[in-house]
C-alpha positions in Angstrom: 0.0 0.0 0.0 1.3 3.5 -0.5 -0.5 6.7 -0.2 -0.8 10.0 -2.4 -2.5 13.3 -2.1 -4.5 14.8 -4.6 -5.8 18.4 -5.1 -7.0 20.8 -7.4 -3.3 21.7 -8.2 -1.3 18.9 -7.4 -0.2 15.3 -7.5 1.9 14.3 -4.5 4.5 11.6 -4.9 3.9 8.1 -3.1 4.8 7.8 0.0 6.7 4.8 0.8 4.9 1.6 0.8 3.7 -0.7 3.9 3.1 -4.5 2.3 0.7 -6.9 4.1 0.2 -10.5 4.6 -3.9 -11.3 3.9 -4.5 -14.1 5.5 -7.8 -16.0 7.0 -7.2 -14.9 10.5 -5.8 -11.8 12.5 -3.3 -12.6 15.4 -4.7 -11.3 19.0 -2.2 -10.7 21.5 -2.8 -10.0 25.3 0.8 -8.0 26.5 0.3 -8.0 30.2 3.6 -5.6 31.0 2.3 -3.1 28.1 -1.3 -2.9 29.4 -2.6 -3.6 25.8 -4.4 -6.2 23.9 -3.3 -6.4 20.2 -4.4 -7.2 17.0 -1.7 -8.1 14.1 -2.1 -8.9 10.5 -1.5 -12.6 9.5 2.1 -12.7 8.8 2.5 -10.9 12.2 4.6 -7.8 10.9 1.8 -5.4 11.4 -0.4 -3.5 13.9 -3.7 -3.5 13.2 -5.3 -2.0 16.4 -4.1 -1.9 19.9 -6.9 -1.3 23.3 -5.7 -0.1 26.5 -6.5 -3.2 29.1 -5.4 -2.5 32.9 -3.3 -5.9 33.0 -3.9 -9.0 30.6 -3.2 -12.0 31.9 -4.8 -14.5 29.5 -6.9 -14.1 26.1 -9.6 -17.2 25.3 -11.6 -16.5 22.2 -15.7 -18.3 22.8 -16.9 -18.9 19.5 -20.6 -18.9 21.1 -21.2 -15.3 21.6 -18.0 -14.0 19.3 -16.6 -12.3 21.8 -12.6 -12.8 24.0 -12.6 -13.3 27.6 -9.3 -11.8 29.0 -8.4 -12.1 32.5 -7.4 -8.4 33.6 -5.1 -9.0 36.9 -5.6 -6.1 38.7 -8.9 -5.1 38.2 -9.3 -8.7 39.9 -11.7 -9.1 36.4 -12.7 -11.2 33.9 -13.2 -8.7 30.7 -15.7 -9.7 27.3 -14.5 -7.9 24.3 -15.8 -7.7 21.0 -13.6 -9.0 18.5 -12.8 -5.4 17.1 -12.0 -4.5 20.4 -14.8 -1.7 20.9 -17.2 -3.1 23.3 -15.9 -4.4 26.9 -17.9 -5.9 29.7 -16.4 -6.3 33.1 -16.9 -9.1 35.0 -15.9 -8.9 38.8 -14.7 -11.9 40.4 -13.3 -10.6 43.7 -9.1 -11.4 43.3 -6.3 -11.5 41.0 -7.0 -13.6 38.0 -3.6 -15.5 36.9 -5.1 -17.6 33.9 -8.5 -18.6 32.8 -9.7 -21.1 30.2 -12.9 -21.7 28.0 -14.9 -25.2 28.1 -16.0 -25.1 24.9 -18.7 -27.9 25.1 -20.5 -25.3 27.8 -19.2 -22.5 27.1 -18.4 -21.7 30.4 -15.3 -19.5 31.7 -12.8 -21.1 34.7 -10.7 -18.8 35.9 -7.5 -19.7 38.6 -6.9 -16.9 40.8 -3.7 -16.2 42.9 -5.2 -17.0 46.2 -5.9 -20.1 45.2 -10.0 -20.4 43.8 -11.5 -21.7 40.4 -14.1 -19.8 39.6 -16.6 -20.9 36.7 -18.7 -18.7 34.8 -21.7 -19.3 33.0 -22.5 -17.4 29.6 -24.2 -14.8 31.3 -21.1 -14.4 33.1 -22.5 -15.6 37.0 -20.1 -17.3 39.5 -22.0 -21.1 39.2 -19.0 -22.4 41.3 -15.7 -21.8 43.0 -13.7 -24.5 44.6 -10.8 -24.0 47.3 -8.1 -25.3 46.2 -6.7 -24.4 49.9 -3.1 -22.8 48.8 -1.9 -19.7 46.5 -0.6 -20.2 43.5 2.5 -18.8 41.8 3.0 -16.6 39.2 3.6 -19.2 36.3 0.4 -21.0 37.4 -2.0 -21.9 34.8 -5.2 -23.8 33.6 -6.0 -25.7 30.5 -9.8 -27.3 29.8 -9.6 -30.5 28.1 -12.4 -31.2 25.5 -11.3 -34.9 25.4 -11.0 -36.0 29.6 -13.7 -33.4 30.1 -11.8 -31.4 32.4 -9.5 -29.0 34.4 -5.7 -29.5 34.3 -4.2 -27.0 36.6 -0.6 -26.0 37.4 1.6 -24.6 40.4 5.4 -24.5 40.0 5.7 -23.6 43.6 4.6 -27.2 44.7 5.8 -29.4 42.2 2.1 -30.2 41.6 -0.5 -31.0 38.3 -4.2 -31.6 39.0 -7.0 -32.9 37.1 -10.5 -31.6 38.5 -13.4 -33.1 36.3 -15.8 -30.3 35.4 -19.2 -31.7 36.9 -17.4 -33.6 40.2 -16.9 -32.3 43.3 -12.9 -32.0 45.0 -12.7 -35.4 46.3 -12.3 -36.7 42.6 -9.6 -34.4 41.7 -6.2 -36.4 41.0 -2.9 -35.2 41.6 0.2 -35.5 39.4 3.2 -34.6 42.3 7.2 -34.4 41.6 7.6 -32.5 38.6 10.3 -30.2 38.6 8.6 -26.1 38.7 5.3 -27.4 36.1 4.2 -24.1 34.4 2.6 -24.0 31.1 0.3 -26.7 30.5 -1.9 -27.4 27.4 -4.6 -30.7 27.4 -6.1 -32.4 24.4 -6.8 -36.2 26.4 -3.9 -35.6 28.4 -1.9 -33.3 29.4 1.5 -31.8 28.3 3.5 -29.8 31.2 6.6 -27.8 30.6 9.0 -28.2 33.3 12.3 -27.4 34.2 13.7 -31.3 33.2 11.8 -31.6 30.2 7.8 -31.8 28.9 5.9 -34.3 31.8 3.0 -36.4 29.8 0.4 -36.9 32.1 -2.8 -39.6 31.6 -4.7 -41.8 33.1 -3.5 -45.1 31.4 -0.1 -44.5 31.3 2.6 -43.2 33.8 4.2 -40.1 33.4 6.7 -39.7 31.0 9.2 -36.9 30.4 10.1 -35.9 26.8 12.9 -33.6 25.6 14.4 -34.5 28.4 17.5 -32.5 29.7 15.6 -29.1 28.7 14.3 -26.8 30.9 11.0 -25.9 28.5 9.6 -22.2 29.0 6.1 -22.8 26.9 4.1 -25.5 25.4 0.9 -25.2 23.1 -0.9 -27.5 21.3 -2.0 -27.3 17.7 -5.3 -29.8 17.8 -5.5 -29.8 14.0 -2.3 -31.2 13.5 -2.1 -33.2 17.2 1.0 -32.3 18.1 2.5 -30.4 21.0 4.8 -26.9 20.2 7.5 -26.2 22.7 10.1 -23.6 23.2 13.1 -24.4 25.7 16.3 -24.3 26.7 19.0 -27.1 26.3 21.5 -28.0 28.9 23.6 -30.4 26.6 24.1 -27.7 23.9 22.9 -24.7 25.6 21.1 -23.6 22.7 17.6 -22.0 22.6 15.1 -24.5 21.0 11.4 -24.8 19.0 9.7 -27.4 18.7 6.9 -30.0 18.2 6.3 -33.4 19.5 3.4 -35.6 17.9 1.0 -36.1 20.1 0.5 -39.5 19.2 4.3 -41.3 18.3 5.8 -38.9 20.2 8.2 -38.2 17.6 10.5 -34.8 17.9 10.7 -32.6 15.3 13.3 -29.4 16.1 12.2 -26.1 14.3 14.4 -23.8 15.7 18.4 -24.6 17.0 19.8 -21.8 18.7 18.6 -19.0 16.1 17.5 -17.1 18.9 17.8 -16.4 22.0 15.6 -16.6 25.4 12.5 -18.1 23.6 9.5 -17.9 26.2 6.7 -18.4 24.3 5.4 -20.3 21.3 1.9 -20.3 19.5 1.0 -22.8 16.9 -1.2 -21.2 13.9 -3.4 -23.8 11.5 -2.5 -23.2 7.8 -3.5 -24.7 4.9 0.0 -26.1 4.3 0.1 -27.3 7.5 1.1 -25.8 11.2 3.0 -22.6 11.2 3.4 -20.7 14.3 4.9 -17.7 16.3 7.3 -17.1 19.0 8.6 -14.2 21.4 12.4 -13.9 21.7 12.6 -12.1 24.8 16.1 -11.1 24.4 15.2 -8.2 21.8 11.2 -8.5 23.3 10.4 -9.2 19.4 7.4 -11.3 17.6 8.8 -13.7 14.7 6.1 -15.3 12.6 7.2 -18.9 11.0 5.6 -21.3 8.2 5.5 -24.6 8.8 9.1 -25.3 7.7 10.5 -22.9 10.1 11.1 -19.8 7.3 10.5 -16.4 8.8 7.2 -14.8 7.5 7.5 -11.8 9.7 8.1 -9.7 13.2 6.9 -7.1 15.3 9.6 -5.6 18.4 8.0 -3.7 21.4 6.8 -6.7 22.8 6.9 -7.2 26.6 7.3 -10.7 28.8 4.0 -12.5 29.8 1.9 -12.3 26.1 -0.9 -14.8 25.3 -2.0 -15.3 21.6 -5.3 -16.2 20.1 -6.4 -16.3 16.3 -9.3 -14.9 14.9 
């Protein structure tokens, strides 16, 4: 795109051009220390539009009423925005929101909060439950619905600890997973995938735990449900190199995308393509957005990007 004026008397030249990436979805991006939520193009070189939020923890798109449920730490809040970010609605929930997660067979919202309380929320947004989990939880906790178990895997680095909590059973069926080495970020698709400071802990209920990419203390994992397989980012103790990464879900194969490219990768987010699974990272030494095909070739990148983001797609 380039612009010109045009008058009555004159021509202007061009001005330079800006190129962008069309593609089926815009990239959402919740950037907790820059009090913003962000909307960038497809190839993830462009800002789109940017709303002042308090302090975004988490972003969860629910298809049902086309709206993102962000979880705004300070305002001790669950926010509903539009997907063109002009309309908010503010849910109270009465403390300091550290992740939440959508059930997308209800539709309802769970939200884990610092001192240590699930919260779910109907459509309507009304507290229809909140369990004591009976200790706080740390900064890196987190939550992750599974649409397969039918249920709520839950974090806490500070205690070594993963839960499942069933979504319509009471605490006394709640399982524990104990001995992992600081468990952080979690994703769940009939299991559940930890990232840990010796590796990615598999956790299920027919198998025992297992630890993959082991020797790597692993900073983020994500997974891509199209493709079934699980995208990490981590660093290795062998070569001490920064990594990316996916491991199928099913063979448990391990594919490297990324070998020491870049530095202090935190967090990664897989994107469905027609090609197959691209995805984004944050390299938090230079605080930039890189955007990847599926092959690992750079599409694009953003700077200006704090610690703590969460992606959606939309």
């Amino acid at each position: 795109y380039a612009v010109q004026a045009v008058t009555d008397y004159m021509v202007s030249p061009l001005s330079d051009t800006v190129s962008v990436t069309v593609g089926p979805y815009s990239i959402y991006v919740a950037d907790f220390h820059d009090n913003s939520v962000r909307i960038l193009s497809w190839d993830g070189s462009y800002l789109i539009k940017s709303q002042s939020v308090s302090s975004p923890r988490a972003i969860q798109y629910r298809e049902s009423d086309n709206r993102f449920a962000v979880a705004d730490y300070y305002d001790n809040a669950v926010l509903l925005l539009s997907t063109d970010l002009n309309e908010t609605e503010y849910i109270d929930i009465g403390d300091y929101p550290l992740d939440l997660d959508i059930n997308p067979l209800t539709n309802h919202i769970h939200v884990l909060t610092r001192n240590g309380y699930l919260i779910k929320l109907n459509e309507e947004g009304e507290k229809i439950e909140t369990l004591n989990v009976g200790m706080p939880f740390g900064w890196d906790a987190e939550i992750s619905s599974d649409p397969i178990s039918d249920g709520l895997w839950i974090s806490n680095p500070d205690s070594g600890i993963v839960w499942f909590s069933p979504h319509n059973i009471g605490e006394k069926n709640v399982i524990r997973f104990s001995g992992l080495d600081s468990p952080s970020s979690l994703s769940s698709f009939g299991g559940c995938w930890v990232a840990t400071h010796s590796g990615i802990a598999h956790l299920s209920f027919t198998d025992e735990p297992e630890i993959l990419a082991q020797e790597m203390w692993v900073t983020d994992v994500e997974i891509d449900t199209v493709s079934k397989e699980c995208f990490y980012t981590g660093y290795d103790k062998n070569t001490k190199t920064w990594l990316a990464g996916k491991i199928d879900l099913e063979t448990k194969s391990n594919t490297i995308l990324l070998d020491g490219d870049y530095n202090d990768l935190y967090q990664v987010y897989p994107i469905p393509s027609e090609t197959g699974t691209e995805f984004l990272i944050q390299e938090s030494a230079t605080w930039t957005l890189i955007r990847f095909d599926e092959n690992g070739n750079k599409l694009g990148e953003m700077e200006n990007f704090n610690s703590r983001l969460d992606f959606q797609i939309y």
